[in-house]
N, C-alpha and C positions, 0 to 999 in steps of 0.2 A: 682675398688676402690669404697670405699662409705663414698664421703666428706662430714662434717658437719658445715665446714664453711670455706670460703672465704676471711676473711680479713684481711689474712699476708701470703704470700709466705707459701705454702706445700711442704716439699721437699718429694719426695716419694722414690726413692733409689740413689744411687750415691758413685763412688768414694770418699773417704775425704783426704781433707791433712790440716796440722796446722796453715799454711800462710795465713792470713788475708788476704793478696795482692793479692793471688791467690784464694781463695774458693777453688769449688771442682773442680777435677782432670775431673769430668764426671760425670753429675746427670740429673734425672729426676725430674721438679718440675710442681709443679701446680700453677696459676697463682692467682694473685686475681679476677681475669673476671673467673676462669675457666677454662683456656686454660691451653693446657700441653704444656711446653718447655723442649728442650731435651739442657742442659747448658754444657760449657766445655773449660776447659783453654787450649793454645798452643804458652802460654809468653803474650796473651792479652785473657778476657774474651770472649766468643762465644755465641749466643744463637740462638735457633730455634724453632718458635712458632707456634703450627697449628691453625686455625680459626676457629674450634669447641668447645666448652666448657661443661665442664662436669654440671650435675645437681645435684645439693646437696641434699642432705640427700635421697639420694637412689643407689643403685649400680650400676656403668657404666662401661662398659668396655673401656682398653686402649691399644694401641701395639705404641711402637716406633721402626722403625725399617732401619735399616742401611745397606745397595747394592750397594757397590764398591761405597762407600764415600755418596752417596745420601742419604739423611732424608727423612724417610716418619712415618706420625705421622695420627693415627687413632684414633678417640672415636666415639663408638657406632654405626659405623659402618665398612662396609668392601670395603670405597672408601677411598681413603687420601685425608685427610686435601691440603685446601690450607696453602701454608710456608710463615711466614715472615722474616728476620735476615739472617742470614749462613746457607745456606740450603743443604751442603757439610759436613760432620767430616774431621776437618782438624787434622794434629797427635798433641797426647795432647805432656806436656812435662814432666810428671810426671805420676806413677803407684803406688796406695795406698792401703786401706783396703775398705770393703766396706761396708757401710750402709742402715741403712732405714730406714724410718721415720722421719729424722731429716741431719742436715748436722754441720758439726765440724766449725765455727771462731774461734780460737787463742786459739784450745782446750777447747770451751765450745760449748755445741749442743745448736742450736737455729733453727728456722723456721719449727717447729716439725708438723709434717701429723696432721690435726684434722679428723678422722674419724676411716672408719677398709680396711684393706687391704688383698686381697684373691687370691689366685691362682697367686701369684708374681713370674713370669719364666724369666731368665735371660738364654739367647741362643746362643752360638756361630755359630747359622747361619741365614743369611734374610730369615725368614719364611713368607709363603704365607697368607695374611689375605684375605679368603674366606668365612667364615661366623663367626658371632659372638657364641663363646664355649657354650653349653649350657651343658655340663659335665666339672667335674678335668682336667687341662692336664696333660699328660701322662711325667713321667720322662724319655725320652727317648735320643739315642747318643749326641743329641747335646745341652741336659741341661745341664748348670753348675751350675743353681742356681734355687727350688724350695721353694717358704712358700704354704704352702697347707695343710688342713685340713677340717675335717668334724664334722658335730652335727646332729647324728641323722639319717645322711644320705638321709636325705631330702633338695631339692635346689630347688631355684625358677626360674623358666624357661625364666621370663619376665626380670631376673636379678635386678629388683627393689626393693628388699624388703628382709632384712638381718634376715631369718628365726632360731628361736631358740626353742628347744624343751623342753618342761616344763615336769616331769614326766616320763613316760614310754610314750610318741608317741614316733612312728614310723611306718618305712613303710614297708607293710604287702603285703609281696609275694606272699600269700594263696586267699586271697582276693582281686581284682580288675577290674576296666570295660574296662582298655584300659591297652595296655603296659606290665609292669613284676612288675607293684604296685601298693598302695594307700595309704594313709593317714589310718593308724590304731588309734583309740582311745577308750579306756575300760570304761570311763565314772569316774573315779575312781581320778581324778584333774591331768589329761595329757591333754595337749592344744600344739599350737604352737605359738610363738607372735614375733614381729617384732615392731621396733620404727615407733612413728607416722609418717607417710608420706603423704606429700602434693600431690602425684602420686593417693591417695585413697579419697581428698576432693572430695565428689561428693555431695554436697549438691545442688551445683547448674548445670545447664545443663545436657544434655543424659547421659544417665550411662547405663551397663550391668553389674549384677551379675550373676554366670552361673558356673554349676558344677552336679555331680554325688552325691548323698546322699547314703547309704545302712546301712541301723538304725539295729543295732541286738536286742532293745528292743523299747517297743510304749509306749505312755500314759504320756511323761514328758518332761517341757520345757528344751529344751538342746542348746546351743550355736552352728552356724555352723560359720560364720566369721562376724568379725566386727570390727568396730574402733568407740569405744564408753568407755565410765567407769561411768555413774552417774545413774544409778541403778534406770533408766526407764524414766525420768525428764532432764535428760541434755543436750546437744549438742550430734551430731555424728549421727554412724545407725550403723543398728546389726539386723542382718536375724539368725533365730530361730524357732526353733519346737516350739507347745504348742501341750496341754495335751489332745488336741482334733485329734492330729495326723495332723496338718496342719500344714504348713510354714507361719511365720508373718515378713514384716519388718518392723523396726520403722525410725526413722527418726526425729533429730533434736528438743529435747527440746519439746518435745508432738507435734511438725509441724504433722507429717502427720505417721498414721498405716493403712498399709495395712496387711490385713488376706486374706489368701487363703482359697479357697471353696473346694478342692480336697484332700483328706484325703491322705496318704502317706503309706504303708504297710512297715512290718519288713523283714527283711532277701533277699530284692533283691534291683536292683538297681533304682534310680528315679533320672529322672533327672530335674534339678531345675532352675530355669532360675525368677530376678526381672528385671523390663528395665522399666526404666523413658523415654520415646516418648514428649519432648515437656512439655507436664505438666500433665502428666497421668505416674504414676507409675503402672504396671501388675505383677503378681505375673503366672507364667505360669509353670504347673507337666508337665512332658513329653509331652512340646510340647503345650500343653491346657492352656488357659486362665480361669485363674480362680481367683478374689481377683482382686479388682482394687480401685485406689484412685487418687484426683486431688492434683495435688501438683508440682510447678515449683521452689522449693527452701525451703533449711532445713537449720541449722547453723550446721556447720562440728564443731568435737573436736580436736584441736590443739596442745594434749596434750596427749591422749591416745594412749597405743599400740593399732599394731590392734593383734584380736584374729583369732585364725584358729581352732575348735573346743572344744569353749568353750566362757568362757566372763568374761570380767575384773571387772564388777560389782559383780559375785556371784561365788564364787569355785566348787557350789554345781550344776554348771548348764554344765560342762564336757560331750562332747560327746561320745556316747556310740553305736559305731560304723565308717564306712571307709566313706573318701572324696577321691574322684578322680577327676583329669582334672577341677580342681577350677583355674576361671579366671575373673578377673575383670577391664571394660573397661572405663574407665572414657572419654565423652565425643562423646559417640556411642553408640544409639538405638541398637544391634543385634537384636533383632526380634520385630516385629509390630505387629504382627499379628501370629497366629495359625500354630506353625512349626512341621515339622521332627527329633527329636532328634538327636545330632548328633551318627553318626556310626563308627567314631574314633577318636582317642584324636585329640584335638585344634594345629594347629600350631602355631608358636608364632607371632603371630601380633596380 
């Protein structure tokens, strides 16, 4: 799920019935702290709350999951929560229709989801939560109930960041450095963008940008990711080609431009790495240092999408060519110093 605010009860799916007295038959809600409660009537109301809480305004994952009456409730990871309230499903006393998004009082819906909700599987069996999904799940004997869908066919592996596809991107079978894909883009105003996220402030403290470039054309500034819109002057940052065949990034309102010294070639792959150490931002090709600037702090934009090849400031500045294995670390140096590119796609941490 991907909440976008906190402050009034989310219901996320659930039995409903008409009875004010009663609520719902059986529902999952999200709390105002965050927390998921799994609620439910059996002639008095029932609740059971785990002690993690979700983070808003980016994608988390959730399982609630029920083993011969036992509650176990997970976010974002693959230990359970500690419980507070009824930590048993006792029998409810009523079987309704079911909802999502919102839950029925006295025949009118209130306490409605504020966000988006993705891969929603309702199971007639305690499934094993052993890693968090980083693909669809599969409709298989024991779903009864799927929402799932796609854009693009492109997903973000870190689960933070609700990717939508502007144009004709897409992911490009023919072309890639790792895996069965890449980010395709013809230069032509296809991007990918995503709502601003606080998981991308990196104005202040360590940060890593890091990824695959393969340009199929030189000699022009083109957008690779960012989360900026003020058209060179404003808040935020945004790493980019210029017409010299280097990578630049900017940073915050004129705070601080770093240009790379190592020119970048069409038609094969380069790998691209910026990383703020402390108060030195690097601009490092394959592994090389090259392009450096002092800078311990930029002012983020609080308001921009971010972009995936391309930029919110200029239509004209579309990339024209693949991204692979793009990843960004907010609050971690990955390299210091003079590395080994990697030699297969990134795990997810």
């Amino acid at each position: 799920m991907y909440p976008t605010s906190f402050s009034a009860l989310n219901y996320i799916i659930g039995d409903m019935q008409t009875n004010a007295s009663t609520s719902n038959a059986l529902a999952v809600r999200l709390e105002t702290t965050g927390a998921v409660t799994l609620y439910w009537f059996d002639g008095a109301i029932k609740t059971c709350t785990g002690n993690s809480t979700m983070i808003k305004n980016q994608w988390n994952y959730f399982a609630v999951v029920v083993n011969a009456n036992a509650i176990s409730i997970y976010v974002n990871k693959t230990t359970a929560d500690t419980l507070t309230g009824t930590t048993t499903l006792t029998n409810r006393t009523v079987s309704v229709g079911l909802g999502v998004g919102s839950y029925y009082n006295n025949n009118s819906p209130a306490y409605y989801f504020n966000g988006w909700l993705g891969d929603l599987r309702v199971s007639t069996t305690n499934r094993t939560i052993s890693t968090i999904p980083t693909a669809p799940f599969a409709n298989d004997a024991n779903t009864r109930w799927l929402i799932q869908g796609t854009n693009g066919g492109i997903f973000d592996n870190a689960m933070m960041n609700d990717l939508e596809t502007v144009g004709n991107a897409q992911i490009s079978t023919s072309v890639f450095k790792f895996g069965t894909g890449s980010l395709s883009f013809d230069g032509t105003g296809d991007w990918l963008t995503a709502p601003n996220s606080k998981g991308l402030y990196i104005g202040s403290g360590d940060f890593t940008i890091e990824g695959w470039l393969y340009l199929n054309a030189l000699g022009s500034t083109k957008g690779i990711v960012s989360q900026f819109n003020s058209g060179g002057s404003g808040p935020g940052w945004t790493l980019y080609t210029k017409t010299t065949n280097v990578l630049e990034f900017y940073g915050g309102s004129g705070t601080v431009t770093v240009t790379g010294t190592t020119a970048i070639s069409a038609t094969t792959w380069t790998h691209f790495a910026v990383v703020r150490s402390g108060s030195t931002i690097t601009i490092y090709i394959n592994g090389t240092a090259g392009g450096t600037a002092t800078n311990s702090s930029f002012s983020d934009d609080t308001t921009a999408l971010v972009y995936v090849g391309g930029r919110a400031d200029n239509s004209a500045l579309s990339l024209n060519g693949y991204i692979d294995d793009l990843r960004i670390t907010k609050g971690y140096a990955r390299y210091t110093s003079n590395f080994t590119p990697p030699t297969a796609a990134f795990p997810n941490q």
